[in-house]
C-alpha positions in Angstrom: -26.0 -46.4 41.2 -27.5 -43.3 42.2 -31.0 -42.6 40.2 -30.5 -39.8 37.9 -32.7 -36.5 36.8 -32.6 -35.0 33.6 -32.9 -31.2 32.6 -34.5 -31.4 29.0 -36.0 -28.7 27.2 -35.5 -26.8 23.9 -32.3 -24.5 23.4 -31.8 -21.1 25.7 -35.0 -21.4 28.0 -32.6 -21.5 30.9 -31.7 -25.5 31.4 -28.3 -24.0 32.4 -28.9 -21.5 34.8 -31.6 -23.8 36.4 -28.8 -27.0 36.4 -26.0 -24.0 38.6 -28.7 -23.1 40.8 -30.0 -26.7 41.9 -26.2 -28.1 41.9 -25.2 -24.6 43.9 -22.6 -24.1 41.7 -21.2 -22.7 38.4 -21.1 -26.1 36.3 -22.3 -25.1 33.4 -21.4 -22.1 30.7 -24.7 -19.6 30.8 -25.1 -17.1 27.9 -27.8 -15.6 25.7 -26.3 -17.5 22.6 -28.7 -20.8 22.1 -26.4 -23.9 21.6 -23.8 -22.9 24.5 -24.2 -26.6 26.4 -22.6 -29.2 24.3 -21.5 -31.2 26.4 -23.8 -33.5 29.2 -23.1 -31.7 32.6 -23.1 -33.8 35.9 -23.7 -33.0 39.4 -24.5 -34.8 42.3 -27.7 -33.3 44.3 -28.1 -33.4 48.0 -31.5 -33.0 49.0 -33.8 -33.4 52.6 -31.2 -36.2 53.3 -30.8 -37.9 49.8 -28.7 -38.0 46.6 -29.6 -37.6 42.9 -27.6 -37.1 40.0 -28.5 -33.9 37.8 -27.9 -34.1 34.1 -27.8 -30.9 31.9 -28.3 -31.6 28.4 -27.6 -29.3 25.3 -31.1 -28.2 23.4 -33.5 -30.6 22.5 -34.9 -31.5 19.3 -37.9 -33.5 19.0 -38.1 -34.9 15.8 -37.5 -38.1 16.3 -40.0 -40.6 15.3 -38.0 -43.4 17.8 -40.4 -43.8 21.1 -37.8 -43.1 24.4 -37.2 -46.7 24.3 -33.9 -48.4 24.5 -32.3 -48.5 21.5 -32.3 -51.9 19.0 -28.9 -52.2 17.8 -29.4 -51.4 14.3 -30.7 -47.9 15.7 -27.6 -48.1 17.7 -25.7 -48.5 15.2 -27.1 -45.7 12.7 -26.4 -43.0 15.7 -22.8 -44.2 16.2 -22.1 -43.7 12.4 -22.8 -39.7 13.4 -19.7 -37.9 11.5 -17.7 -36.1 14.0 -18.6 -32.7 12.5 -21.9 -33.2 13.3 -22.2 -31.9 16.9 -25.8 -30.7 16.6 -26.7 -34.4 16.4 -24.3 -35.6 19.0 -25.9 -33.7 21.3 -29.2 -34.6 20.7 -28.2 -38.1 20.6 -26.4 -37.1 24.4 -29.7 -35.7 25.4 -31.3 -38.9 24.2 -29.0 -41.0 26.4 -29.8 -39.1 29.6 -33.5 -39.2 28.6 -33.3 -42.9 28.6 -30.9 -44.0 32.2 -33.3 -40.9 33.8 -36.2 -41.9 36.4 -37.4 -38.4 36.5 -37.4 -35.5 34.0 -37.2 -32.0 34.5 -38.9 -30.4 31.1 -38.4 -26.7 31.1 -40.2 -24.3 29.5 -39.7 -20.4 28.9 -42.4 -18.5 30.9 -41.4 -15.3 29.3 -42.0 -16.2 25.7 -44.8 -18.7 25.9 -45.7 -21.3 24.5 -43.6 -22.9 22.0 -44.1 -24.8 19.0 -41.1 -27.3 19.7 -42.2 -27.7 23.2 -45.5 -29.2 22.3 -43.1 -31.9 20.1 -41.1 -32.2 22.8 -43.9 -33.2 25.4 -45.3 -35.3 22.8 -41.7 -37.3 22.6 -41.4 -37.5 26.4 -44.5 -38.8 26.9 -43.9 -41.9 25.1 -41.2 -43.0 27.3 -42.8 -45.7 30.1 -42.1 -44.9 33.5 -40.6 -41.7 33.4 -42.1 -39.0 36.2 -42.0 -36.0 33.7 -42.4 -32.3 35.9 -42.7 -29.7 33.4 -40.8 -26.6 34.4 -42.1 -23.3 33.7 -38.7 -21.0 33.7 -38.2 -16.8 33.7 -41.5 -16.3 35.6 -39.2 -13.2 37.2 -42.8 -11.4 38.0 -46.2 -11.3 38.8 -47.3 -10.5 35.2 -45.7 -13.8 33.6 -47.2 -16.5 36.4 -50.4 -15.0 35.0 -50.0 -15.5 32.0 -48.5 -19.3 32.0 -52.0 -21.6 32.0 -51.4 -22.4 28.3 -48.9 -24.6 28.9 -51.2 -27.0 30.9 -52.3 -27.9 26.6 -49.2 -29.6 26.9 -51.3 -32.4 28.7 -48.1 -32.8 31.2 -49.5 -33.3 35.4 -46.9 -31.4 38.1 -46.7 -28.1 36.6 -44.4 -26.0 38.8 -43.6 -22.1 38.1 -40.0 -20.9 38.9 -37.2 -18.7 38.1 -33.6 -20.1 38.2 -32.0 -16.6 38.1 -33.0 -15.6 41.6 -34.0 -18.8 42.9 -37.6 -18.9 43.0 -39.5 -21.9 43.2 -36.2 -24.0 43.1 -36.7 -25.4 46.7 -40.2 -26.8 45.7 -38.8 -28.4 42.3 -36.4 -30.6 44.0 -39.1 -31.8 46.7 -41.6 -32.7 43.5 -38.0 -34.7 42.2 -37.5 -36.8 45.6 -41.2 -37.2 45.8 -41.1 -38.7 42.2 -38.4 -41.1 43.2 -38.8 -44.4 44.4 -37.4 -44.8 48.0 -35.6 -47.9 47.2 -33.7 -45.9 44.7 -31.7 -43.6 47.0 -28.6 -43.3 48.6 -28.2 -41.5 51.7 -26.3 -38.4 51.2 -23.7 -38.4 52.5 -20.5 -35.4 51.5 -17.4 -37.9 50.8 -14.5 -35.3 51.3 -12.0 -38.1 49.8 -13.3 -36.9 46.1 -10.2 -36.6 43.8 -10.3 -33.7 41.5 -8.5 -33.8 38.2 -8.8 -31.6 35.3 -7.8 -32.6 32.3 -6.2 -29.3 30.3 -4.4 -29.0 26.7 -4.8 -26.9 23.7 -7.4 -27.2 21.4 -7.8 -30.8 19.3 -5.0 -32.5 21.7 -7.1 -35.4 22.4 -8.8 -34.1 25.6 -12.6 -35.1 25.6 -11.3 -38.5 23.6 -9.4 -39.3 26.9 -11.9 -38.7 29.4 -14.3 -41.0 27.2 -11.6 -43.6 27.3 -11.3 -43.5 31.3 -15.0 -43.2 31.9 -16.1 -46.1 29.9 -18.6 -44.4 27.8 -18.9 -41.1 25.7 -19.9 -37.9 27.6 -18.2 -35.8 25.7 -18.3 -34.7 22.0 -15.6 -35.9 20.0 -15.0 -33.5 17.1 -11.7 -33.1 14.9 -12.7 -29.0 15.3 -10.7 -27.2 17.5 -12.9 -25.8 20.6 -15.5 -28.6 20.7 -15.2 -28.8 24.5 -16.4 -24.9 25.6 -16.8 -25.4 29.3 -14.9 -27.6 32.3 -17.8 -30.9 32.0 -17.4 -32.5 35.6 -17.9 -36.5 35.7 -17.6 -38.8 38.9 -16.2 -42.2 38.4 -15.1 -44.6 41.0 -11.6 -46.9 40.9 -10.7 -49.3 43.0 -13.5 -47.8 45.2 -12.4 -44.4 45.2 -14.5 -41.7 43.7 -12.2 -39.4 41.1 -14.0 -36.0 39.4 -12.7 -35.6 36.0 -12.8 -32.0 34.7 -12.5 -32.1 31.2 -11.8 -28.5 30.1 -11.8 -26.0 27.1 -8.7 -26.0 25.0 -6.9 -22.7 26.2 -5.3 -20.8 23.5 -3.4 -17.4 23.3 -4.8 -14.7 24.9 -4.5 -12.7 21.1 -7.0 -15.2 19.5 -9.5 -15.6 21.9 -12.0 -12.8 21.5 -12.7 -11.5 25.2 -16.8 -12.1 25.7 -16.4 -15.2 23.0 -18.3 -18.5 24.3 -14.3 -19.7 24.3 -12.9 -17.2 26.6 -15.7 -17.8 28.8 -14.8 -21.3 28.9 -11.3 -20.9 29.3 -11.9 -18.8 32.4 -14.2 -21.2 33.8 -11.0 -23.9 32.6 -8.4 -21.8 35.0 -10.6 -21.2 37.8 -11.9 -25.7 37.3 -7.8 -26.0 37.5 -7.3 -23.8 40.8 -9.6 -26.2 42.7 -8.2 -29.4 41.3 -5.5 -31.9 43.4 -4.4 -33.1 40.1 -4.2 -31.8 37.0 -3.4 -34.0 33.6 -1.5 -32.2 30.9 -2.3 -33.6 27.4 0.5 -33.2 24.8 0.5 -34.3 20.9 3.3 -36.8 21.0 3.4 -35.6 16.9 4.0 -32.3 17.2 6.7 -29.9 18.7 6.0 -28.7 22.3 4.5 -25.2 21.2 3.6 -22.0 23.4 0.7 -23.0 23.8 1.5 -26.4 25.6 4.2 -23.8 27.6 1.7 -21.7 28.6 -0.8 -24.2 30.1 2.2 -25.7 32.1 3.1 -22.0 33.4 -0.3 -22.3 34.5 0.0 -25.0 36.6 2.8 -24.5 37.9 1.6 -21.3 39.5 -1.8 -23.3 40.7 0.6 -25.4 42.3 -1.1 -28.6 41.9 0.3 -32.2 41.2 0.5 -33.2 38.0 0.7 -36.3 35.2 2.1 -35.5 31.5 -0.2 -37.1 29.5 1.6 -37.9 26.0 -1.4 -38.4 23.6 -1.8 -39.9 20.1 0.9 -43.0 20.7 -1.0 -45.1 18.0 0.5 -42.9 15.0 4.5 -43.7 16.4 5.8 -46.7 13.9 7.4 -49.4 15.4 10.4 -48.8 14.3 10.7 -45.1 15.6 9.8 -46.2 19.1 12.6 -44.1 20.3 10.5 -40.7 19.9 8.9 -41.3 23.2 12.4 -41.3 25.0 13.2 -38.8 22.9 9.5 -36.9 23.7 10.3 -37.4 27.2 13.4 -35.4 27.0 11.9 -32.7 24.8 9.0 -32.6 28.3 11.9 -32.0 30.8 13.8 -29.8 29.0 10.5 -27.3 28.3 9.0 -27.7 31.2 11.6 -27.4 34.0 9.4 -26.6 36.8 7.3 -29.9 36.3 10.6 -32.1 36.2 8.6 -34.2 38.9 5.9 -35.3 36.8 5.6 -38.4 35.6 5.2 -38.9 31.7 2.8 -41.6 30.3 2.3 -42.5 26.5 -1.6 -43.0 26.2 -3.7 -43.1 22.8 -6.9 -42.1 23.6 -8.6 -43.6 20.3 -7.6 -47.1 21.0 -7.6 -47.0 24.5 -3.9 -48.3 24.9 -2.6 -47.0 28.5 -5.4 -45.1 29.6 -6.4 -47.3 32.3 -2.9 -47.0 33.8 -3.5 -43.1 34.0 -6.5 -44.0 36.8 -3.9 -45.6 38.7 -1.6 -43.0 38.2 -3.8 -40.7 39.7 -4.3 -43.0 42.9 -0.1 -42.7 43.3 0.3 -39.3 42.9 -3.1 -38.6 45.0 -1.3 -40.6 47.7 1.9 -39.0 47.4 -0.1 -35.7 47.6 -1.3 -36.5 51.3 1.9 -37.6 52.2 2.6 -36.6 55.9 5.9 -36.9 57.6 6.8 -37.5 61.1 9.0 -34.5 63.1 11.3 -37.1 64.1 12.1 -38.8 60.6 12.3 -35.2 59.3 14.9 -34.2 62.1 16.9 -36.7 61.3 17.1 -36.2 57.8 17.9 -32.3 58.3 21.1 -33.4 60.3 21.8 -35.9 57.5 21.5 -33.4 54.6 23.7 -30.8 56.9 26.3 -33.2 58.0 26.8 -34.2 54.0 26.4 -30.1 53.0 25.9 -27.4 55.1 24.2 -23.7 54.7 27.4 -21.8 53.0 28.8 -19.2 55.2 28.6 -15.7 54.6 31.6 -12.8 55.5 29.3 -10.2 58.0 31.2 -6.2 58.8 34.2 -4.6 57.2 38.3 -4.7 57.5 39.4 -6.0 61.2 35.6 -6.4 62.5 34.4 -9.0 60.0 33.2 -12.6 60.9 32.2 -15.7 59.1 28.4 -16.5 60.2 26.4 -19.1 58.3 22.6 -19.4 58.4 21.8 -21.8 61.3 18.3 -23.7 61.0 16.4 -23.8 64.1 13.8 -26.4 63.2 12.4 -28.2 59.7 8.7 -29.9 59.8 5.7 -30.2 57.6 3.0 -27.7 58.4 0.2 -29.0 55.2 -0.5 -31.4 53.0 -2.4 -31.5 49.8 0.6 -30.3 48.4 2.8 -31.2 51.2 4.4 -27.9 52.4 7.5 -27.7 54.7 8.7 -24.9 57.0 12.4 -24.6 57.9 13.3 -22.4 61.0 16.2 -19.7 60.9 17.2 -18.7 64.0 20.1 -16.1 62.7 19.6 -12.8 60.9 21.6 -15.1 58.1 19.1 -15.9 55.0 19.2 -18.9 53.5 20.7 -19.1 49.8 17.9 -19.7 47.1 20.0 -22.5 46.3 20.2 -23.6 49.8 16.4 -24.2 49.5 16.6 -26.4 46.3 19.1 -28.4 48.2 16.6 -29.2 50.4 14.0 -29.6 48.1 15.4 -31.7 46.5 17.3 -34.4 49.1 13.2 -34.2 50.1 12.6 -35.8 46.9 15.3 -38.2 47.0 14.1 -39.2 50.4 10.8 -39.6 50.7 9.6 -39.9 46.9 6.8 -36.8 46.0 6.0 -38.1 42.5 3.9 -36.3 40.7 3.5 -33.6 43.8 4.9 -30.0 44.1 6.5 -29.7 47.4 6.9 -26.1 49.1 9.1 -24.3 51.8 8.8 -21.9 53.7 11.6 -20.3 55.7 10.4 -18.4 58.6 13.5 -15.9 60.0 14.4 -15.0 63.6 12.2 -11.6 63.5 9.0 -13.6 61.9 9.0 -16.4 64.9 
């Protein structure tokens, strides 16, 4: 494994904004409000030729009496009996857990306001974990007036002070060089961009099961589990491998009507950042309740990704509360899928439950099937002969051209058919008439494609290019 850095620090002094501008990109939710970052946030670093992974965890608090030790199991065990409702601890206990697999911690500090307090408890904490290269962070020094004004925090006895400013960048460059510096050769991995990563987000409404699922297919908790809707309030990226592939999961804000989501709320921002997380996906996982009626807002998310035009798996959550003697819902569930969701009658449905972990494993290599089917190319010459195939059995329908004695039957006549992308496979069929070609033409072709040549899980597209456009 890859040695990991954590970004630790009190609530709002900018752990966020710092974690985007390292990782390049807009990871994690940034606002004024403190307690935005629930969720651990992951990113893999490339830096002067090596990797790192990046953690962003939610605010510290550092009253714990526990040295940054691993954990004895009866500690273990008193931090696992956390009630769900109590996310303020979870995410301590989060932040705890990065502390503890991190080689090197990134302790930030807010320039602007000074000396904190809660940062000399924190510093205190972190300095009784062994081995860990702690660089404290001073962040917000924007101008010349705050570097001035920032010795006091060298009473935090902490070595590798470093002033910077993660809004416009400053300083950033010379943070990650004190990181690699502070890491052990040994303990790298060349960088090296692997442009095979699969991207899935996994999208539902609020409480469907969402964060419990990605827990279940990661192995370990990274997200908080909470029976309140909205626990999840930004897309939380995490790399796993399978069957030595490398899959990003994207687990995502539940998105909810448009009417009860209060425009600059911390949830609309998330469910922004959860459309723009499912636009750059290959495969996107729509978690249903298997329990409750398909409702507008399951229709709506699949509206959604329909028109992102990305493959898809129906994820049909919660199997553990079906008796066994009502067994049928699920065949009736599936129906119920098909029949509300037309447009995504070529994903495939799988009953999961995410609390006990019963089919989840299968999703992974779900995702490797439909991944494949998604790359799918086709040769010209298998793709000719199945045009004349699909003709022969049905051909364009004709189509009555001019008026009284100067009238002729003419019927669209198709030049050439071959895939032109991939990723999702997209077809482009030739007209070499002035005919067009019958919307339901073109699902005839779609789907003897599908017959043919499988495309589970995967949208397929055509384009018809007419005689004027060639």
């Amino acid at each position: 494994m890859m040695p990991s850095v954590a970004i630790i620090g009190r609530a709002n002094v900018g752990k966020s904004t710092l974690f985007n501008r390292l990782s390049e990109k807009r990871l994690a939710m940034v606002t004024d409000i403190p307690g935005t970052t629930r969720d651990l946030k992951y990113a893999n670093i490339h830096w002067q030729g090596k990797e790192f992974e990046l953690i962003d965890t939610g605010g510290f608090l550092a009253n714990q009496k526990t040295p940054l030790r691993a954990l004895t199991k009866r500690e273990q065990k008193k931090l696992d009996k956390l009630t769900v409702n109590d996310i303020d601890k979870q995410v301590e206990k989060y932040a705890r857990n990065a502390l503890l697999k991190s080689e090197v911690v990134i302790f930030v500090v807010d320039g602007r306001e000074g000396l904190n307090p809660q940062d000399k408890e924190i510093a205190d904490y972190l300095r009784k974990g062994k081995n860990k290269q702690i660089i404290l962070t001073v962040n917000k020094c924007d101008n010349q007036e705050i570097r001035q004004s920032t010795a006091e925090f060298y009473k935090l006895g902490i070595n590798g002070l470093i002033l910077i400013s993660a809004v416009n960048g400053s300083g950033t460059g010379d943070l990650l060089d004190m990181v690699v510096e502070n890491i052990k050769e040994e303990r790298f991995e060349l960088a090296a961009h692997n442009d095979q990563l699969i991207k899935v987000s996994i999208l539902g409404k609020p409480n469907v099961g969402k964060s419990s699922l990605l827990n279940q297919l990661v192995g370990e908790p990274r997200a908080i589990v909470s029976a309140t809707a909205q626990t999840t309030r930004e897309p939380n990226d995490t790399l796993i491998e399978y069957e030595n592939n490398k899959i990003i999961l994207v687990d995502t804000a539940g998105i909810r009507r448009k009417a009860k989501v209060a425009r600059q709320s911390l949830e609309a921002l998330g469910v922004s950042m959860s459309i723009s997380a499912l636009k750059k996906s290959n495969i996107a996982l729509l978690v249903l309740d298997i329990n409750e009626p398909i409702s507008q807002q399951d229709l709506q998310l699949g509206k959604l990704i329909a028109e992102a035009g990305v493959a898809t798996i129906i994820v049909a959550n919660k199997y553990e509360l079906i008796k066994e003697e009502n067994r049928d819902q699920a065949k009736e569930f599936t129906q119920a899928v098909y029949r509300n969701f037309p447009h995504l009658s070529w994903a495939p449905v799988i009953f999961v439950s995410a609390l006990t972990g019963f089919n989840t494993q299968k999703i992974l290599k779900l995702i490797m099937e439909v991944n494949g089917n998604n790359q799918i190319k086709i040769p010209d010459g298998a793709l000719s002969k199945f045009l004349k195939t699909i003709i022969a059995h049905q051909p364009p329908p004709k189509k009555t051209i001019g008026f009284g004695n100067k009238t002729k039957i003419s019927r669209p006549f198709i030049t050439h058919f071959k895939q032109i992308g991939i990723n999702p496979p997209l077809f482009e069929c030739a007209i070499g008439s002035k005919e067009k070609l019958t919307e339901e033409y073109r699902k005839y072709i779609l789907n003897k494609l599908r017959e043919k040549f499988g495309f589970k899980g995967v949208p397929i597209k055509l384009v018809v290019r007419y005689k004027k456009q060639i």
